[in-house]
N, C-alpha and C positions, 0 to 999 in steps of 0.2 A: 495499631497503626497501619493505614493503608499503603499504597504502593505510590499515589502521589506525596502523600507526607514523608517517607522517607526519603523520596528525593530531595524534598527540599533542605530536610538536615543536612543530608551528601553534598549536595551541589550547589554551586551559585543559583541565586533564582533566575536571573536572566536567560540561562542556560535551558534550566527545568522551560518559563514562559516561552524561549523560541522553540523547544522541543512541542509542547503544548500546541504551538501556535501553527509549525509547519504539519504534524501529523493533523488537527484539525480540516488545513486548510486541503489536505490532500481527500481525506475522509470526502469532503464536502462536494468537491470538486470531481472524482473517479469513478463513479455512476453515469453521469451526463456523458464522461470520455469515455466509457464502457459502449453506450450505446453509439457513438461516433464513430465507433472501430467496425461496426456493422451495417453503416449508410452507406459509403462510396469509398473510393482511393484515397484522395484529396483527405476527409476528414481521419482516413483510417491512418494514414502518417502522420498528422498533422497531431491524433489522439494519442499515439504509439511516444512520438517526441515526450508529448504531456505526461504523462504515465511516467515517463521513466526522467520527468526532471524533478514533479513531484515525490517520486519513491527515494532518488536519488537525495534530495535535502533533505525529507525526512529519516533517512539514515545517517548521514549527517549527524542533523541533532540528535538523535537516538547514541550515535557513539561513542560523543562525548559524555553521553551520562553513563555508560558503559550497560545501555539496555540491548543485551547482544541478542536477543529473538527478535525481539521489533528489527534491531539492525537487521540479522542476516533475513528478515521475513521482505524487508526492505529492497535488499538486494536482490534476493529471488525474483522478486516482480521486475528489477531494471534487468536483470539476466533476462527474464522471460521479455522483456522490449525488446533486448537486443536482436532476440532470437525472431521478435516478430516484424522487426525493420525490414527481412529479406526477401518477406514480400510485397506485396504491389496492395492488398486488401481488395475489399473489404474483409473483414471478418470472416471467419466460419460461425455457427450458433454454435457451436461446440467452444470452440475459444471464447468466447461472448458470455455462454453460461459459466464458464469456468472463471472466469475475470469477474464477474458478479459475485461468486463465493469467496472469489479473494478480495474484492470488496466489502465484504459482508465482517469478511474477517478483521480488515482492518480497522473497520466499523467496533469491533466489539474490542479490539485491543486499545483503541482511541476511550473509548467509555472508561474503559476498567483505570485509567487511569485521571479524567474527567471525575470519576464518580469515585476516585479514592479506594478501588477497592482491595479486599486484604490478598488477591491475587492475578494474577495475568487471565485474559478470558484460554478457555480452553483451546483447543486449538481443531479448527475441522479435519478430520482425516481423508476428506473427499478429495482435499487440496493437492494431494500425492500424485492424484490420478491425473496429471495433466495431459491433454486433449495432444492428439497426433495428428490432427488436421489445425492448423491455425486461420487460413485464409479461403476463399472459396473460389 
C-alpha cells in the first residue's frame, strides 16, 4: 500500500484531493516565483508574498491529514519568506539557488505522493545549509 492509498483509508477524500490539489498547484507555480525573486524589487516582493501564501495553504492541507514533514517543510519555506520580506530584493543567486533545491524538493515530495509511492522522497541535506546572504 502506498502513501496516497493510505490516505485515503484515513481521511476524507475531499481533504486527501485539496491536499493534492494545493501542493500541486504550488509545485507548478514556485520555479517561475523562484526566478522572479532575482529580476527586480517590484517582482522580488511581489514573488516573496507568493511563496509564502502558496507554502502557507499547502500546509494547511498537509495538517489536516496530519502529514507533519510536508507540514513543518511548508512552514520552513513561510518562515524563510518571512525572513526575506526585510528586504528590498532582488535576490542574491545564493538565495535563488537555494530556493531551487527547495523547489526541487517539493517537487519530489508532491510525486511520492502523486505516484503512490511506498515512502516519503528522501529529503536533500543541502537544504540545512541556508544561504547568509538573501538579497543583493
Amino acid at each position: 500500500m502506498g502513501i496516497l492509498e493510505q490516505l485515503e483509508l484515513d481521511f476524507d477524500h475531499d481533504d486527501v484531493e485539496k491536499f493534492l490539489h494545493f501542493f500541486r498547484t504550488m509545485c507548478d507555480k514556485l520555479e517561475p516565483l523562484i526566478i522572479d525573486l532575482g529580476s527586480d524589487s517590484t517582482k522580488y516582493k511581489l514573488a516573496v508574498l507568493e511563496i509564502a501564501r502558496l507554502a502557507h495553504n499547502t500546509a494547511w492541507a498537509a495538517r489536516r491529514l496530519e502529514l507533519s514533514e510536508v507540514t513543518d517543510f511548508c512552514v520552513f519555506c513561510e518562515d524563510m519568506m518571512e525572513q526575506a520580506k526585510r528586504f528590498e530584493g532582488p535576490a542574491s543567486d545564493e538565495f535563488t539557488d537555494w530556493m531551487l533545491l527547495m523547489s526541487e524538493q517539493f517537487e519530489k515530495y508532491c510525486r511520492s505522493y502523486e505516484e503512490d509511492a511506498s515512502n516519503l522522497a528522501v529529503f536533500n541535506p543541502l537544504i540545512v545549509n541556508v544561504p547568509s546572504i538573501v538579497s543583493k
